[in-house]
C-alpha positions as CSV (number, residue, x, y, z in Angstrom):
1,X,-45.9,-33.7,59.5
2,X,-47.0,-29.9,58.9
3,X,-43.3,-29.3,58.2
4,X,-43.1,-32.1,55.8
5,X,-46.2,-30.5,54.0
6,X,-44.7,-27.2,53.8
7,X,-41.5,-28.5,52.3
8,X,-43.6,-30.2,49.7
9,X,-44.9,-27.0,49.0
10,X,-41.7,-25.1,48.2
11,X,-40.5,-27.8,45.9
12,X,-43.4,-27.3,43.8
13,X,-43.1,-23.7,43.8
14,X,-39.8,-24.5,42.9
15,X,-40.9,-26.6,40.2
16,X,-43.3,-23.9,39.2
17,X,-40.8,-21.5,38.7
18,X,-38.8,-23.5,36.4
19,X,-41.8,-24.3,34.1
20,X,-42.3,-21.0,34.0
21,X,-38.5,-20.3,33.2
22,X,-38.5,-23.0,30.6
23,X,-42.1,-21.5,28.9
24,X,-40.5,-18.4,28.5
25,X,-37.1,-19.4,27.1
26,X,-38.4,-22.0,24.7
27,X,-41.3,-19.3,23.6
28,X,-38.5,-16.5,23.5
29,X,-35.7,-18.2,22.1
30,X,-34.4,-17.4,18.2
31,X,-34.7,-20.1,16.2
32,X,-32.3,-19.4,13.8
33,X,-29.7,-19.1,16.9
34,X,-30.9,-22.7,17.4
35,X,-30.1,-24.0,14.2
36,X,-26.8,-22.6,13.9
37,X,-25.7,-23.9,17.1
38,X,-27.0,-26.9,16.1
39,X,-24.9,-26.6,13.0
40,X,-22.0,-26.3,14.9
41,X,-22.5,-29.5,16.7
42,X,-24.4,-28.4,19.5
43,X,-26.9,-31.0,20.8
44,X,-29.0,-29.2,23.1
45,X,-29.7,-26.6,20.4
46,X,-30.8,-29.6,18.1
47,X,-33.0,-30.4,20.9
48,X,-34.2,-26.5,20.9
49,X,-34.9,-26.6,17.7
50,X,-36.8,-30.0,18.2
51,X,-39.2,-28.8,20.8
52,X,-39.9,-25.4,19.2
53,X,-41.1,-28.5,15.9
54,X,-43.4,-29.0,18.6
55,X,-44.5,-26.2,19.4
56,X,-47.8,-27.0,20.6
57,X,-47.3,-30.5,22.3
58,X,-44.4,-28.4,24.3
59,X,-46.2,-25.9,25.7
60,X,-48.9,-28.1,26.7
61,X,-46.2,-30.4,28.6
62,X,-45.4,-27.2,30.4
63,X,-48.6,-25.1,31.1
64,X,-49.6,-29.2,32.3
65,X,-46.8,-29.5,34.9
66,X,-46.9,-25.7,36.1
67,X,-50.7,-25.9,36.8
68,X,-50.4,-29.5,38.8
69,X,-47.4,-27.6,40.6
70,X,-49.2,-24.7,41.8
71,X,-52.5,-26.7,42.6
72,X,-50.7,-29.1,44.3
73,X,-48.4,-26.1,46.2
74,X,-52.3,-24.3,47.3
75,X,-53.7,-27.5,48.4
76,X,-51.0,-28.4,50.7
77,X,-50.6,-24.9,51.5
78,X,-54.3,-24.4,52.6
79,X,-53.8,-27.8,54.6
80,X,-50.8,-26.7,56.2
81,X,-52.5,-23.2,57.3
82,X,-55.7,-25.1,58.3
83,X,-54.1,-27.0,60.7
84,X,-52.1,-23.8,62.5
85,X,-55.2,-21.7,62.1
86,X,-58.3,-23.2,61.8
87,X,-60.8,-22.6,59.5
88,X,-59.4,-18.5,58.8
89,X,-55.9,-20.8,57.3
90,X,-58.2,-21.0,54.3
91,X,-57.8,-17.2,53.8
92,X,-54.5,-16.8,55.2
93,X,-53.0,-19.6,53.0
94,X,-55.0,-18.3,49.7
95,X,-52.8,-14.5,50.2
96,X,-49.7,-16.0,51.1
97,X,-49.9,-18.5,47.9
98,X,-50.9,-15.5,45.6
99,X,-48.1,-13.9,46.8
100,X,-45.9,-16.6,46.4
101,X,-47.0,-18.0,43.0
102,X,-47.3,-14.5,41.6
103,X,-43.5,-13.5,42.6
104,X,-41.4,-16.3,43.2
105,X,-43.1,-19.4,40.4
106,X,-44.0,-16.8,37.8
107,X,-42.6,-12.9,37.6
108,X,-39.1,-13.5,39.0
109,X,-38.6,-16.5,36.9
110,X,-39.9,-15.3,33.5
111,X,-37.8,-12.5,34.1
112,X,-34.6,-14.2,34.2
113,X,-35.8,-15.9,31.1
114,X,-36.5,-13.1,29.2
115,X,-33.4,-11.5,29.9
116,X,-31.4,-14.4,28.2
117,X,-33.6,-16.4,25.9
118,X,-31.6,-18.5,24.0
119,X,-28.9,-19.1,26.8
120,X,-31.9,-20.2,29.1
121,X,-33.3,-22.6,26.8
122,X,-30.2,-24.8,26.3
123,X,-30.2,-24.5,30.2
124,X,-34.1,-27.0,30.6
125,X,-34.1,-28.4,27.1
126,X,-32.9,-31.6,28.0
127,X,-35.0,-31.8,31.1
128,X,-38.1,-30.6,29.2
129,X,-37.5,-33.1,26.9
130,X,-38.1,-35.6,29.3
131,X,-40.9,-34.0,30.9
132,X,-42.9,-34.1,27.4
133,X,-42.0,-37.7,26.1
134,X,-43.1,-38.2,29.6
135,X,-46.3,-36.7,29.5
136,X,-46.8,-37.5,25.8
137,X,-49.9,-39.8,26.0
138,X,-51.9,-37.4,28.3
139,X,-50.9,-34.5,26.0
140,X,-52.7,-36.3,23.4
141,X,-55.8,-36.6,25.1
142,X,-55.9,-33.2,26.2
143,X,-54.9,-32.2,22.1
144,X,-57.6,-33.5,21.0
145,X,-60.1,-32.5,23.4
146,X,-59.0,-29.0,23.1
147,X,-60.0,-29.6,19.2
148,X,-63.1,-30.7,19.8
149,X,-64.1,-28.2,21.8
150,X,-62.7,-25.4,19.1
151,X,-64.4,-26.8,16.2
152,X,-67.6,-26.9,18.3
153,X,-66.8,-23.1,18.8
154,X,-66.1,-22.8,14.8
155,X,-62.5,-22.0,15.7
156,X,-60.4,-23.2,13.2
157,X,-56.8,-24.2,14.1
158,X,-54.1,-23.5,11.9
159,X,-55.3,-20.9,9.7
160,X,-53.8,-18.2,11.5
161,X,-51.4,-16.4,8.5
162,X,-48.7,-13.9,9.5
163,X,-49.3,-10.5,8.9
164,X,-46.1,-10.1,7.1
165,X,-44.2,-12.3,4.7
166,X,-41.0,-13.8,6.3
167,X,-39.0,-11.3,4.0
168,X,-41.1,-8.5,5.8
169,X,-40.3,-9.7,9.5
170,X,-36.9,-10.7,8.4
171,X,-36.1,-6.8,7.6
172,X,-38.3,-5.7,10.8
173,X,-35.9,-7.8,12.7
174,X,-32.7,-6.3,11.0
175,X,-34.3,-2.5,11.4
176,X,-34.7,-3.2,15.3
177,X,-31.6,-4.3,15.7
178,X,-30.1,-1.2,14.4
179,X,-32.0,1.0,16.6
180,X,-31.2,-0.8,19.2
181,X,-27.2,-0.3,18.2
182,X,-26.6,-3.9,17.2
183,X,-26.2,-3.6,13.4
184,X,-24.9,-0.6,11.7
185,X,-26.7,1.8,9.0
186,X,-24.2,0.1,6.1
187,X,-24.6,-2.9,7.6
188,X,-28.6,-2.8,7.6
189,X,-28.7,-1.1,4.0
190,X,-27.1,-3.7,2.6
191,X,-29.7,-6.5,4.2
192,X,-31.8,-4.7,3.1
193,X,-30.7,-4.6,-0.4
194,X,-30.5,-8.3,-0.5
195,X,-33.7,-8.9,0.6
196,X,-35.1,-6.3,-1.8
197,X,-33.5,-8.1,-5.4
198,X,-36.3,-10.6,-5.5
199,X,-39.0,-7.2,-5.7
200,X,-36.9,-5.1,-7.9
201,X,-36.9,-5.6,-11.7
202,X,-34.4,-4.8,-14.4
203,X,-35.7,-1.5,-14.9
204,X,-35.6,-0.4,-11.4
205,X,-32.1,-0.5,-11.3
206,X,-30.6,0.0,-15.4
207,X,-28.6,3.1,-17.0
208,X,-31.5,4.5,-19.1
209,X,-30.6,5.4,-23.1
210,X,-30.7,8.8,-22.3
211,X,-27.3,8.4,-19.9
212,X,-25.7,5.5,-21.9
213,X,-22.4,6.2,-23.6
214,X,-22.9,4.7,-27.2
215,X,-20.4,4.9,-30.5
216,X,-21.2,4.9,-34.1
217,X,-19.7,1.6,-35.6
218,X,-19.3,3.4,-38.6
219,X,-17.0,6.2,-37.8
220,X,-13.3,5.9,-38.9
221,X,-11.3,3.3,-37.1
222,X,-9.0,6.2,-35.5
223,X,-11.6,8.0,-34.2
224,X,-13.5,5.2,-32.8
225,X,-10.5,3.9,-31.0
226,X,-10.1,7.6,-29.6
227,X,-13.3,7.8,-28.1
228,X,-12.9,4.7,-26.5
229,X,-10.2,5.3,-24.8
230,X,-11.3,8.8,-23.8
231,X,-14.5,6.6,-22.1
232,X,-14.1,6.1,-18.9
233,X,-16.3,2.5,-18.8
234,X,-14.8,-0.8,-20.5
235,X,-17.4,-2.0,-22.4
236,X,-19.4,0.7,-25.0
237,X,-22.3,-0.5,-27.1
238,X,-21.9,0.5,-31.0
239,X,-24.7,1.2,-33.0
240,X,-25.6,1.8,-36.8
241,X,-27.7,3.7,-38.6
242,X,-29.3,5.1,-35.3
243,X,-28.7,5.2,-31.7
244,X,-31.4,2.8,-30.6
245,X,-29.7,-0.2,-32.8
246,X,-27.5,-1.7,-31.2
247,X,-25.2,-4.6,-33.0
248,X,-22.5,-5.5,-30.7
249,X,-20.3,-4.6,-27.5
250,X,-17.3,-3.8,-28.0
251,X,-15.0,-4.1,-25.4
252,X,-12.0,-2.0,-24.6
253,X,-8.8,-5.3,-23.9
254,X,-10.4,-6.9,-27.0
255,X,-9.6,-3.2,-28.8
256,X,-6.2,-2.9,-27.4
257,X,-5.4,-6.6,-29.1
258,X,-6.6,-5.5,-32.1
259,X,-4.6,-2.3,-31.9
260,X,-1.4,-4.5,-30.8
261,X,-2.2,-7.6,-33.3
262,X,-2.0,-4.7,-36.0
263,X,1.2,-3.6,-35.4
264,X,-0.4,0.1,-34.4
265,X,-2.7,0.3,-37.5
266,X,-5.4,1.5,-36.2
267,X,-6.7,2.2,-39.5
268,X,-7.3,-1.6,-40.0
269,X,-9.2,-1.9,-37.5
270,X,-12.8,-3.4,-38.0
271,X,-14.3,-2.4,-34.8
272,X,-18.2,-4.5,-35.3
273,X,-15.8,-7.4,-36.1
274,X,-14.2,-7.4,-32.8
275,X,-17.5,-6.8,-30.5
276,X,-19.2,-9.1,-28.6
277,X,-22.7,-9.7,-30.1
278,X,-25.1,-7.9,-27.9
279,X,-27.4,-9.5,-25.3
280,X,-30.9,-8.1,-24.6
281,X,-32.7,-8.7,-21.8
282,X,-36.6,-8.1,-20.8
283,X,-36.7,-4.5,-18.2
284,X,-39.3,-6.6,-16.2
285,X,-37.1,-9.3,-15.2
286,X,-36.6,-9.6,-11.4
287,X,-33.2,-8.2,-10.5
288,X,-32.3,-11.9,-8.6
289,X,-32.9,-13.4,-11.9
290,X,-30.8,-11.3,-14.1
291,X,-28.3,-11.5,-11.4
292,X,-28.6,-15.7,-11.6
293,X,-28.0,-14.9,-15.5
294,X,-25.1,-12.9,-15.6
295,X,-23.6,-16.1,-13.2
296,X,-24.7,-18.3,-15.7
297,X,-23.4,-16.8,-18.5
298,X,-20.4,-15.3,-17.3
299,X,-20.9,-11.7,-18.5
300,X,-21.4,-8.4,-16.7
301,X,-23.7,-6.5,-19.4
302,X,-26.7,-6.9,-21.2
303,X,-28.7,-4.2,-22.7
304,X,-32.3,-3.9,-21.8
305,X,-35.7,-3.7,-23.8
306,X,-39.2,-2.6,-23.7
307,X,-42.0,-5.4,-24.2
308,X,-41.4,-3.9,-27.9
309,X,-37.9,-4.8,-28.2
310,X,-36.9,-1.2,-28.5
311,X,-33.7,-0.7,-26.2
312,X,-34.5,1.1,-23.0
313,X,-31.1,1.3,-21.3
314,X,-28.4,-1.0,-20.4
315,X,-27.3,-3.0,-17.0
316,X,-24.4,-4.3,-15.3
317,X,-23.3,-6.3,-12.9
318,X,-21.9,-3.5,-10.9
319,X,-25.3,-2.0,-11.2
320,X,-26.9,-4.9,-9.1
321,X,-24.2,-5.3,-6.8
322,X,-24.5,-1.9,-6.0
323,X,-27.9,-2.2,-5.1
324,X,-27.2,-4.5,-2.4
325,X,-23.6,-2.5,-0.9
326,X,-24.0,0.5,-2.1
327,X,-21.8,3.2,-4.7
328,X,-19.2,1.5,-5.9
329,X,-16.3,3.9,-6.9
330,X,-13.2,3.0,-8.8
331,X,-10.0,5.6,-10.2
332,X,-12.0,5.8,-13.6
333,X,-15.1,6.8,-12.1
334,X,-16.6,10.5,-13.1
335,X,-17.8,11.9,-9.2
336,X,-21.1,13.3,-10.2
337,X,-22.8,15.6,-7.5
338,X,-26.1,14.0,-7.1
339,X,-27.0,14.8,-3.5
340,X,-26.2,17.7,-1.6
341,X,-27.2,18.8,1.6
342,X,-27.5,22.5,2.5
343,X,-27.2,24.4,5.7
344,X,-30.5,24.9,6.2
345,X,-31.4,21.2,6.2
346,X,-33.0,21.0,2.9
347,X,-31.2,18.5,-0.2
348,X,-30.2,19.4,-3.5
349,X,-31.1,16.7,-5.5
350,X,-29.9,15.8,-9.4
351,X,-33.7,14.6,-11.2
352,X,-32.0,11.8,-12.4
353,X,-30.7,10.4,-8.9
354,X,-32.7,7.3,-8.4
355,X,-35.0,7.0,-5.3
356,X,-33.6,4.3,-3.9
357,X,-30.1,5.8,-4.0
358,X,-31.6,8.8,-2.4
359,X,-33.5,6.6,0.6
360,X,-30.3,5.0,1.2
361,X,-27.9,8.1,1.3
362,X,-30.7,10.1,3.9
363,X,-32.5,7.1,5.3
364,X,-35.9,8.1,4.0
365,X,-38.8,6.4,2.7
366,X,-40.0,7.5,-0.5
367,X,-42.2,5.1,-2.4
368,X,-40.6,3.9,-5.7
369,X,-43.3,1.7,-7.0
370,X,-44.5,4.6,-9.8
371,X,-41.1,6.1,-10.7
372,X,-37.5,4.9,-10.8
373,X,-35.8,8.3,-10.3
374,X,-37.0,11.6,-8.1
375,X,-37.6,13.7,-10.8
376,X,-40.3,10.5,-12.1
377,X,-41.8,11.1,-8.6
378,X,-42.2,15.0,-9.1
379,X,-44.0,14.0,-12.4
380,X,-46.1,11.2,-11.1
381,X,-47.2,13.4,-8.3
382,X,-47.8,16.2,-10.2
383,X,-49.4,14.5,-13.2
384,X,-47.4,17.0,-15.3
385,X,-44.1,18.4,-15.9
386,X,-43.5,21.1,-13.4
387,X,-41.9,24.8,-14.5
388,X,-39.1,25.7,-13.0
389,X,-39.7,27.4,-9.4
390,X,-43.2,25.3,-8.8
391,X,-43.1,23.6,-5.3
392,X,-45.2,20.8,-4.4
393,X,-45.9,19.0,-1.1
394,X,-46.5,15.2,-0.9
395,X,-44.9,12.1,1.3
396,X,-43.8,14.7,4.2
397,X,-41.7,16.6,2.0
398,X,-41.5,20.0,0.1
399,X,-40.3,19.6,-3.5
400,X,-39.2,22.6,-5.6
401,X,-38.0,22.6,-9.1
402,X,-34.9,23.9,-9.4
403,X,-34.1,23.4,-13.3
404,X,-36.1,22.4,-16.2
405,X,-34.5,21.6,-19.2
406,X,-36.9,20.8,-22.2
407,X,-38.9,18.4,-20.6
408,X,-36.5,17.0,-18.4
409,X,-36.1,18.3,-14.5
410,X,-32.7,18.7,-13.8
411,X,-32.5,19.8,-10.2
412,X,-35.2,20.1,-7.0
413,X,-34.7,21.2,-3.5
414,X,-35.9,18.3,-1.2
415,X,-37.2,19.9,2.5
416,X,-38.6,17.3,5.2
417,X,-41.2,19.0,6.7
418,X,-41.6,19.2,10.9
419,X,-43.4,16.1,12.6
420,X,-46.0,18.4,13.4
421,X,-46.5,19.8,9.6
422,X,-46.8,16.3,8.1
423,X,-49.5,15.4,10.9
424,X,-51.6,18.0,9.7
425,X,-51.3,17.7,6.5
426,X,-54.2,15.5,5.0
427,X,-53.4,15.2,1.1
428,X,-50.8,15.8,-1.1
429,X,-51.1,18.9,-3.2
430,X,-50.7,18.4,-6.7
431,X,-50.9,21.5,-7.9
432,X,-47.7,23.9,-8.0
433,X,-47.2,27.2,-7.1
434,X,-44.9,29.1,-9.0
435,X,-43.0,31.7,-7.3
């Protein structure tokens, strides 16, 4: 009879170990694994996905059957050693139980669990299923008693918001991955690029006026048509009377028809009758938005404007999809030396590379919310325009003006400072030193 006992109690230290198992699978498990197995016609992933619905009602079913396991397992255990013993089988059977629950019905089995997840969950799901339809009506009962008791304590249940936004945990989950080797740097940039169009806005990512190449609609029709085709982009805003007024787009193919429908009379040519009529666009749209538009409309430019309509710089397509993949390069690009890394560690940056390019090309972090390009940060930092030679230290780098021109800073030296500088350092100094 003692040997019957002691069979009942490895079965349910058995049974033990695969609530524990199945707790820390189902816990463990990625949803989004689930649901695309599910998508592919898997059934016990649809049944994952089900119980992790339930979150709560499962893992009461299984913290419910794993305590009347291990209860029952010390019961019959201390019965067992009672009767070989005597009255010192209480003690004897409460160390070998620890021992046994501890190893064999908890460690070893959440172990295996944890070391494959989602593979272990597809494994009890159907079981476990089972076990909480079955256990259903006395789940209930303990549910709400377990409420009652919290909202005597003033705990309120389901109030509990994330620290992070699913966006946020999304990109922590991407940026673990690639430490851990799974997802390459290109691969995690341009994640991270997607999930960062909904907090970007037009201005973030547009050609400023300053860089734009623009032609006078009014010049002679020969040398209009020359400095098109001595441009290396498609599609060139004209303007009249000054720069900032723009009244069409013209757009290299529809030139060359023009050219070809006039027998090679360029002269003939009106060039504001032939462009496309301008579309303007507010530089505080979000960049998923203008993205959406250029869909919708079937156009890749629109020129962008201040909240006073005045024309602030221009945006492509190209310019968004590169935000998201990175430079994109074609034959008729101009290769413009914007970053360049020295020997001695230290960056040679252009002032008007944009931060974000610069993040992505050294995998830093500087903040962008202020300033669109580094040579903004500098100023931002600095709350004025630095001379040429002033350094500055702020964000765990050294900045030093390498060219001013007018009021525009054309060049900088970017040095990361040592772990052990940047721990020290308390503030960012804003003013220069010129030397």
């Amino acid at each position: 009879m003692d040997w019957i006992s002691f069979a009942i109690v490895v079965a349910l230290l058995l049974v033990s170990a695969f609530f524990s198992a199945s707790e820390t699978a189902l816990t463990g498990a990625s949803r989004a694994s689930m649901l695309r197995l599910a998508s592919q016609g898997r059934s016990d992933a649809l049944i994952v996905a089900g119980l992790m619905d339930r979150r709560e009602r499962m893992i009461g079913a299984l913290l419910l059957g794993n305590n009347i396991a291990n209860i029952g397992a010390s019961a019959l255990a201390t019965g067992v050693f009672t009767a070989w013993f005597g009255d010192i089988g209480v003690l004897y059977a409460t160390g070998v139980m620890t021992v046994l629950v501890v190893i064999f019905a908890e460690v070893l089995p959440k172990t295996v669990a944890i070391n494959a997840p989602d593979r272990m969950s597809l494994i009890v799901a159907r079981p476990i299923q089972v076990i909480v339809l079955v256990l259903g009506p006395l789940l209930v009962v303990v549910e709400e008693l377990v409420r009652g008791l919290t909202k005597i304590l003033g705990i309120k249940i389901g109030h509990n918001q994330p620290i992070l936004s699913p966006t946020e945990r999304l990109r922590g989950a991407v940026d673990l991955i690639h430490h851990e080797g799974g997802v390459e740097k290109q691969d995690r940039d341009m994640l991270g690029g997607l999930l960062d169009l909904r907090e970007l806005e037009v201005s973030d990512v547009m050609v400023h006026r300053t860089e734009m190449v623009t032609i006078n609609a009014d010049l002679p029709a020969e040398e209009l048509v020359h400095e098109v085709l001595a441009s290396e982009y498609t599609r060139i805003p004209l303007w009249r009377d000054k720069p900032e007024n723009i009244i069409g787009v013209l757009h290299a193919k529809d030139l060359l028809r023009a050219i070809r429908a006039s027998d090679g009379d360029m002269a003939s040519i009106d060039a504001s009758a032939i462009a496309l009529p301008p579309w303007f666009v507010p530089e505080m749209r979000s960049v998923s938005e203008q993205l959406k538009a250029f869909r919708r409309r079937k156009t890749h430019f629109a020129l962008v404007v201040d909240e006073y309509g005045e024309v602030e710089g221009m945006v492509t397509l190209e310019d968004i999809l590169e935000e998201i993949v990175g430079d994109i390069s074609d034959e008729h690009d101009v290769v413009v030396a914007g970053v360049r890394q020295q020997p001695d560690g230290s960056v040679v940056v252009d002032g008007s590379v944009p931060i974000r390019d610069l993040n992505r090309a050294m995998d830093w972090h500087l903040p962008d919310e202020e300033a669109t390009t580094i040579a903004g940060l500098v100023i931002h930092e600095a709350r004025s325009i630095p001379e040429r030679g002033q350094s500055f230290t702020f964000h765990g780098f050294r900045f030093r003006v390498l060219r001013r021109e007018r009021n525009r800073i054309t060049a900088l030296r970017i040095q990361p400072l040592p772990r052990e500088a940047d721990a020290l350092e308390v503030k960012p100094k804003r003013a220069g030193t010129a030397f």
